[in-house]
N, C-alpha and C positions, 0 to 999 in steps of 0.2 A: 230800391237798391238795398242789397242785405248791407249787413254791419262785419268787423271783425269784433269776436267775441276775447276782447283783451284785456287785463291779464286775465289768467285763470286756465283750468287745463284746456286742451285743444279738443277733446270730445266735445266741449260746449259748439266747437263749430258747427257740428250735426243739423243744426237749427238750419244752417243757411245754405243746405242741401234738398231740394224739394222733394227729391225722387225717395228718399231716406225716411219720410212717414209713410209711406208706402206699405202695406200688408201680400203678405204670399205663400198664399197652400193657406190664409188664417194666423198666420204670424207674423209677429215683427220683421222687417228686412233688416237681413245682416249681410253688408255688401263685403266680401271677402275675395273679390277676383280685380285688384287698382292694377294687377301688372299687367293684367290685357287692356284695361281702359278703365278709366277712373270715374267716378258721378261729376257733375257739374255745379259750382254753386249759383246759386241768383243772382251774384254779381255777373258771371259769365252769361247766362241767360239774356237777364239784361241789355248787355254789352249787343249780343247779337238782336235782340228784338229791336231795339234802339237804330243798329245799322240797316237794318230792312224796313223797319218805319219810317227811318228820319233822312236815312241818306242813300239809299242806293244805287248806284251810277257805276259805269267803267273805272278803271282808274286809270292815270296819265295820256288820256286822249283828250276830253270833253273842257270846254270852258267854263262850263254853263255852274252854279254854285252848286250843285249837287256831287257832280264830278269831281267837281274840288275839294268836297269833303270828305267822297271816299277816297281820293287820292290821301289827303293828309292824314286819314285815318289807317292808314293801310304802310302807311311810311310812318307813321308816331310807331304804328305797331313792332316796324322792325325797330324804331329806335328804344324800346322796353326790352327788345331780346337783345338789341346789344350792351344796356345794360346789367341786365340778370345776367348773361353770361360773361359778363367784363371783357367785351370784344373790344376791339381799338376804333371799329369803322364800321359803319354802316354796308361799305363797300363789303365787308367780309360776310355779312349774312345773305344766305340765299334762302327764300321759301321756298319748298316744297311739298307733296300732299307729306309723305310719311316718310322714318328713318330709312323703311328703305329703297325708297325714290332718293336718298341722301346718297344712302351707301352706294345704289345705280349708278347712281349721275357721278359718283369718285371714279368707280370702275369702267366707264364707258367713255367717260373723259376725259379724266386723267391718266386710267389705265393703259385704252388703247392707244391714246397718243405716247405713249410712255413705255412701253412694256414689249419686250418681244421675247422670241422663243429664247428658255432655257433662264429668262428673269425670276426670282423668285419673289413669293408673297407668303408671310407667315401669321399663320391663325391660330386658333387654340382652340384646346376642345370645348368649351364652355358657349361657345359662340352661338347665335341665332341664328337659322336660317338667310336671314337678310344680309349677314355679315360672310357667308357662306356659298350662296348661291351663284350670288352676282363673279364670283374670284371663279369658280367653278368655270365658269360660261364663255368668262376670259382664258382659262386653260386652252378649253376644248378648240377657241378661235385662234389662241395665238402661241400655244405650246409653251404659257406656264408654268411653272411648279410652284405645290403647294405644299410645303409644311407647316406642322403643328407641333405646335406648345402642350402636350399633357399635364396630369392632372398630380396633385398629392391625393392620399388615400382623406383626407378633410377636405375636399373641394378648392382647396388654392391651386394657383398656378406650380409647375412643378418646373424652376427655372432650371434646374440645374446644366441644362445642356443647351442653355439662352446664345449662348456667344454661337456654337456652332449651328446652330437655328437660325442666326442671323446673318452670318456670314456669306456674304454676297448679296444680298434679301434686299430689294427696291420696297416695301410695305409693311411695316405691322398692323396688322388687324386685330384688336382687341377692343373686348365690352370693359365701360368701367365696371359694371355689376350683373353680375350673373340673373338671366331670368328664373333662374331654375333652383338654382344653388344660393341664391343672395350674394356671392361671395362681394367684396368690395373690394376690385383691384388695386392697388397702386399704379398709378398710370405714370405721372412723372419719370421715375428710374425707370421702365420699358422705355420712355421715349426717349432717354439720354442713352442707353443702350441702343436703340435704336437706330439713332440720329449719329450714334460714333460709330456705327456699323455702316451707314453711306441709307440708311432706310427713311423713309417715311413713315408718320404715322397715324392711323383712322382711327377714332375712337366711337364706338358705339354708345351713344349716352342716353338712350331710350330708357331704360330703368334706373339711372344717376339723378339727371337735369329733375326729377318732380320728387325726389328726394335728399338731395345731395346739395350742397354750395358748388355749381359749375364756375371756374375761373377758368378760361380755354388757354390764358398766357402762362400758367401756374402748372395746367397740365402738363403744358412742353408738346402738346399735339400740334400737324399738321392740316386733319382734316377733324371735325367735329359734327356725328347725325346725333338728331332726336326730334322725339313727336310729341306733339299737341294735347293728343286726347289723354295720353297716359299724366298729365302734369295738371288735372281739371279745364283744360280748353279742346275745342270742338275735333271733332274727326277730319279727316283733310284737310290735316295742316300738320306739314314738319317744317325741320330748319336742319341747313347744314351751314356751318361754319369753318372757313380755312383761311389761309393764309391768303394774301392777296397775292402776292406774287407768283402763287402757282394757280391763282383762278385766273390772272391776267392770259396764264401761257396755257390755260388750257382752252381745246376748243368748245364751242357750246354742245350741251346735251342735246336739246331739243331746237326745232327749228320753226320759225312762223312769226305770227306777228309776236309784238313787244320787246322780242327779244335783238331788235335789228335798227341798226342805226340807216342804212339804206341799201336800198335792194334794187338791182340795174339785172336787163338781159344776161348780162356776163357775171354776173354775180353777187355776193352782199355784201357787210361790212356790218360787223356786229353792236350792240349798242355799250355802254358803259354797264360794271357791276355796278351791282347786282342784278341787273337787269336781261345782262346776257345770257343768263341760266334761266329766267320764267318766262319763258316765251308761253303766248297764249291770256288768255283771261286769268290773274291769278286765284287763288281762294283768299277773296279781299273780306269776306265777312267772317272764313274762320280764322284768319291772321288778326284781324280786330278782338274775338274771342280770345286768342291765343294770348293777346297783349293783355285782357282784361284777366285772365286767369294767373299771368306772372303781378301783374300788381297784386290779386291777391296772395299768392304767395310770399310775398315781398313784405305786405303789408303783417300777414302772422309771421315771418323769417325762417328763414331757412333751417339756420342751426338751431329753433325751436321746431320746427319741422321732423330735423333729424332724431332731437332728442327724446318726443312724443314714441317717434317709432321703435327706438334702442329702446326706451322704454317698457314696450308693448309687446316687442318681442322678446324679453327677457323674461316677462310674466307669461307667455302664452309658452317657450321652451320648457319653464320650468311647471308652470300648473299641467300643462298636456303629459308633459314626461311621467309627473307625480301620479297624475288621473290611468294613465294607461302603459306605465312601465316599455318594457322591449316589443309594444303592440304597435305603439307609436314611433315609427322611426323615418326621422329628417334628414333630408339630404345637406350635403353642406357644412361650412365650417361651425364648429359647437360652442363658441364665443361670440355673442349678441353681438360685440364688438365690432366684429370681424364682416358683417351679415347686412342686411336690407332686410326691411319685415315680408320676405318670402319664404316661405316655410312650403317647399314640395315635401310630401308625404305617404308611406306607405304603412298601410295599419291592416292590424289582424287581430281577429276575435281569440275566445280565450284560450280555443283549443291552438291555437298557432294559425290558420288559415288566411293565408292573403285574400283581402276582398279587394276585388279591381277597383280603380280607382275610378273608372262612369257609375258602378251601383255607389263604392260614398257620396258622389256628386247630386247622383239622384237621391240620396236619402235623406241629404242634408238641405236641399232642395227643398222635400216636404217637411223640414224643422224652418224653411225661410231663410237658410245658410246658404249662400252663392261662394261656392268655388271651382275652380279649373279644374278638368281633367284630359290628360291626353300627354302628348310629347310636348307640347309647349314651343313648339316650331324648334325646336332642338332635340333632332335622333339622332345626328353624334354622339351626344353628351348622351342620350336615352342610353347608347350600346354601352358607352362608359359604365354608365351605374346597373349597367347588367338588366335595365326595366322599358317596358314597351312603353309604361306610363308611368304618371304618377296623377296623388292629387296636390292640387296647390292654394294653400293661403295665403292673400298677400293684402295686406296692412297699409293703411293710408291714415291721414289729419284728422277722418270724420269717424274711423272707428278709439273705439274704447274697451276697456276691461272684461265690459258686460259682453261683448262681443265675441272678445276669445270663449268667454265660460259658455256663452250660443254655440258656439264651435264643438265646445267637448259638452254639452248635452245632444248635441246633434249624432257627434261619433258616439255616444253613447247608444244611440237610437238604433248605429248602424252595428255595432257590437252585438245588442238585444236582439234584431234583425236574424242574424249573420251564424250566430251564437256564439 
């Protein structure tokens, strides 16, 4: 079982990341893409080898002492997410694979039961596809509208015309942190806003929850998605969180076993939350992951978590700006403050020449540099900043200094390249 490496700076974590001595193309691995999914440390590892060697079994069917264990490990698990996220009740966590089987399951359950023609839902342009699609889909079935929140020219929300955006509006849809932009919204005033406009409110916390101090009561939200893998715990595994009163009244997503208290010719009867939204076998061994991934986070703390990052991206805004002037230019608010350590980026050699953002991915690549390139499941927000693509760095617990400066020897490589 690794250790936490405490006090001392949080690069020291490095150690308890396996994947991270790793070599590629011939050089050091520098992991620079945590906001599509993040590396794993040995405690999580662990966590899962341990459930597949020691315990594997159904959960809440079996008698037998195996069953039993996955059962209590799979229910200890949700009781770690309702501590990290200071929920009230067990009842209010649902697992599921990813944020946006979260954000589904709001819109197919709460939506349609709830929603009919000429209802409105308000989004923003910063959104992920996930937070997007699913409201889409509900239009097209049940006539819809959808309006949007634009942007300021710095990547903030541009509220000014918030009241009549909301007005009449059954939904806010909003990320706490931008995948693209870092921005860090203020979620609270939307949902008091929100809430005295007669709205609901989802909150997207896939890029917050593995960065951010999540308090779901503090928010003032209604419904809360986020995923597993982005927070150091395994792939196929989310969590959405809401209120219980409207999980009570909503109907179930999905239908089958686990999710049913009993099932007759004429019909069923659904089982108790949390239970009535995971029908089926759940993901009992990446939900054990997922708990052993919040203890360690817990264990190095959040607000030294966030502060690592503020940190890191303050030095990597200012040494990148310095190294390559108006060549290097970031989307998003220009106050580290304000931001998440995701740095999308659009860089151009000395003659002025945009180089696409697949050839930087590929060049930094063969410097051992991992980062994203593409739309980032947000072409909304792509038309917004006028670009098909970009590239993107994004900053987690187990990068450090030397990391950024990999970064800009790399775009150096690609500038040399590129001319």
């Amino acid at each position: 079982m690794s250790t936490i490496h405490a006090p001392g700076p949080l690069a020291r974590l490095q150690t308890d990341f396996p994947i991270l001595g790793r070599r590629v193309n011939g050089k050091r691995l520098v992991y620079l893409d945590s906001a599509a999914t993040s590396q794993k440390p040995q405690a999580v590892l662990d966590a899962l080898d341990d459930y597949y060697t020691q315990h594997n079994a159904n959960v809440h069917r079996g008698v037998y002492t195996l069953a039993e264990e996955a059962t209590a490990a799979y229910e200890e698990a949700r009781a770690k997410t309702v501590r990290f996220i200071r929920a009230r009740s067990p009842r209010e966590v649902i697992f599921t694979r990813s944020t946006t089987e979260a954000t589904n399951l709001v819109a197919h359950a709460w939506g349609r039961s709830s929603l009919t023609a000429g209802d409105v839902v308000v989004l923003t342009h910063m959104e992920h596809h996930a937070n997007i699609v699913p409201w889409h889909m509900l239009a097209a079935e049940r006539g819809v509208e959808l309006r949007w929140i634009p942007l300021t020219a710095d990547g903030h929300l541009d509220l000014t015309d918030l009241p009549r955006l909301l007005d009449g509006a059954k939904l806010l849809g909003v990320t706490a942190v931008s995948n693209v932009l870092g921005t860090i919204n203020d979620i609270a005033p939307l949902a008091e806003a929100a809430h005295a406009a007669g709205a609901l409110v989802l909150v997207d916390a896939a890029q917050a929850a593995p960065h951010l101090t999540i308090d779901v009561g503090a928010l003032g939200a209604d419904f809360v998605a986020f995923s597993g893998h982005k927070m150091l715990g395994p792939t196929g595994i989310g969590v959405l969180w809401a209120r219980r009163e409207l999980l009570e009244a909503m109907p179930p997503f999905l239908g089958g076993g686990e999710m049913i208290s009993d099932v007759r010719l004429d019909g069923f009867s659904c089982a108790e939350l949390p239970w009535k939204f995971e029908a089926g076998t759940p993901p009992i061994a990446e939900a054990v992951g997922l708990g052993a991934a919040m203890d360690y986070l817990s264990d190095v703390g959040m607000d030294a978590v966030r502060a690592h990052e503020l940190s890191l991206t303050r030095y990597a805004l200012a040494t990148l700006g310095e190294r390559f002037g108006d060549k290097f230019v970031v989307h998003g608010p220009a106050d580290p403050v304000e931001r998440s350590g995701v740095l999308s980026f659009e860089f151009a050699t000395r003659q002025g020449d945009s180089v696409h953002p697949h050839d930087i991915a590929q060049v930094l690549d063969s410097e051992g540099v991992c980062v994203r390139a593409g739309h980032h499941c947000a072409k909304p927000l792509m038309r917004v900043l006028g670009a098909t693509a970009t590239a993107r760095a994004s900053f987690y617990i187990y990068n450090d200094e030397d990391d950024v400066d990999a970064l800009g020897d790399a775009l150096s490589a690609v500038e040399k390249m590129f001319g």
